[in-house]
N, C-alpha and C positions, 0 to 999 in steps of 0.2 A: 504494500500500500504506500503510496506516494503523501505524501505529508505536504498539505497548500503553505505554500511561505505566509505569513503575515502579516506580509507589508503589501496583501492584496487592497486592489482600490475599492475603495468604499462608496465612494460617490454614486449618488444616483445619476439614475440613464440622462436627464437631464437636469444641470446643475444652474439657474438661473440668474445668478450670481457670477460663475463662469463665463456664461453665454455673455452677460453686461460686459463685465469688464474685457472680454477680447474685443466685442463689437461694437463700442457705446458709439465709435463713430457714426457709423449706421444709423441706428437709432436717433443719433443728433440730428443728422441730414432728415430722413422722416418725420421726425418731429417739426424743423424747418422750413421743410417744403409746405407739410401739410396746413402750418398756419399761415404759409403766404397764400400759399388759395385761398385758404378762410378770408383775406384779407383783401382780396381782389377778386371774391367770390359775383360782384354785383356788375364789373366789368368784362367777366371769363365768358359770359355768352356770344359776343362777337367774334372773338378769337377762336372759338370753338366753330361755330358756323365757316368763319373765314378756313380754318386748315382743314374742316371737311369738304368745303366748296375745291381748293385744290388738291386733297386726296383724290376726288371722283373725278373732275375735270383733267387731270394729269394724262392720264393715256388718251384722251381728244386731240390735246397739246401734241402729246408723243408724234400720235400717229400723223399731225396735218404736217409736221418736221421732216418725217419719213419722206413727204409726198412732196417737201421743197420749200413748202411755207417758212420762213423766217420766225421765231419765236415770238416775236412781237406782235409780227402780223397774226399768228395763230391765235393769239391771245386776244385779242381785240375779235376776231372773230365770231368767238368763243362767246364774249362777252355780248357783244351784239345780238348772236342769237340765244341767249337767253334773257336777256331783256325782252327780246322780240316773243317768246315763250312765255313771261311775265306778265305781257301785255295783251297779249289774247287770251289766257289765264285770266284776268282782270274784268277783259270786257265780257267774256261768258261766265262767269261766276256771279259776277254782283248781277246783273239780273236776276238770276235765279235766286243767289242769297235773296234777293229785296221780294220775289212772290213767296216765297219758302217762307218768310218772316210776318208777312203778309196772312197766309192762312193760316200761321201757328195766332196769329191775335185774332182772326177770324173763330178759328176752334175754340181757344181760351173762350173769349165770349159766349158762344151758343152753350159753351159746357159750365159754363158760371149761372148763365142763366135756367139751366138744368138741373143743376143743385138747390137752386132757388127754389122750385119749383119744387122737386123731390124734399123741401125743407121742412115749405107748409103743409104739406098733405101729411106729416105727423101730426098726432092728436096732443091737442095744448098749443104748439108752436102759434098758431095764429090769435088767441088769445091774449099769447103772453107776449107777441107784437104789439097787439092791439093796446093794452095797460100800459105798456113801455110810453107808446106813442100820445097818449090820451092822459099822463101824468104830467101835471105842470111843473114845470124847472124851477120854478120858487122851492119845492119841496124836498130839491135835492139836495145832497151832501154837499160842504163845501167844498171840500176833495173834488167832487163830480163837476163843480161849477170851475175850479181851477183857483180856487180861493183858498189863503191859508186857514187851519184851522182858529180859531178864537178861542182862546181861555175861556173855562167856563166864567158864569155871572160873579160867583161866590166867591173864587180863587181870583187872587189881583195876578200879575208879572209879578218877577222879583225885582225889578227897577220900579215898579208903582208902588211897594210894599215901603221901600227906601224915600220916595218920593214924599208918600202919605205920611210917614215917618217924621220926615223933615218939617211938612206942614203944619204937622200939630204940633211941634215945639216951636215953632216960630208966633205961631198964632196965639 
């Protein structure tokens, strides 16, 4: 039988402490990167559009190169017809946005006034319109009116208490 030395390692499979101290650089750069985004989070949408727009446009470029076109001139090409793409995109969309819009407040309507309908034909509901309607606004809460509430009669303010106070040693 073979005898295991002692000065076997002990450490666990992963020692985290270890792991910091070999890599804290790492982790610095991560930690760095990730709050400059944070910090430029409200501006990182056009930049993002923009390197997507020439990730995808990149092989159009390639190819019009291949065929002789000057980079420049590809580019401008490039750019023109999708403008041009943008722009009849534009002029057949918003029509249809503007009817689509149109008979969604068409629908709304007929279906508001369908609930309406569907409201009263419960038993009470027209009743309890009718008392709502047919009670005079004198009788309302002041809350209801938009009015603050008033101290009762009996209770003064604590500044009328002080007030009344002063009055009657003066007098």
């Amino acid at each position: 039988m073979s005898a295991e030395p002692e000065t076997q390692d002990r450490r666990s499979p992963i020692d985290l402490v270890d792991l910091v101290r070999r890599y804290w650089h790492y982790i610095a750069l991560v930690a760095v990167t990730a709050w400059l985004i944070y910090q430029v989070r409200s501006i990182l949408g056009p930049f993002i559009i923009g390197i997507l727009a020439g990730y995808i446009l990149d092989p159009a470029l390639d190819r019009l190169e291949r065929k002789g076109w000057s980079r420049s001139r590809a580019v401008a090409f490039v750019f023109m017809l999708g403008f041009l793409l943008l722009a009849v995109a534009v002029l057949v969309l918003v029509p249809l946005l503007i009817t689509q819009i149109q008979s969604l407040a068409d629908t709304v309507g007929d279906t508001a006034e369908k609930i309406e309908a569907w409201v009263h034909t419960m038993p009470g509901v027209e009743e309890t319109v009718e008392a709502a309607q047919d009670s005079p606004e004198d009788e309302a809460a002041p809350e209801e009116r938009g009015e603050p509430d008033a101290p009762p009669a009996e209770e003064a303010a604590p500044g009328e208490e002080a007030a009344a106070a002063a009055g009657t040693e003066e007098g």
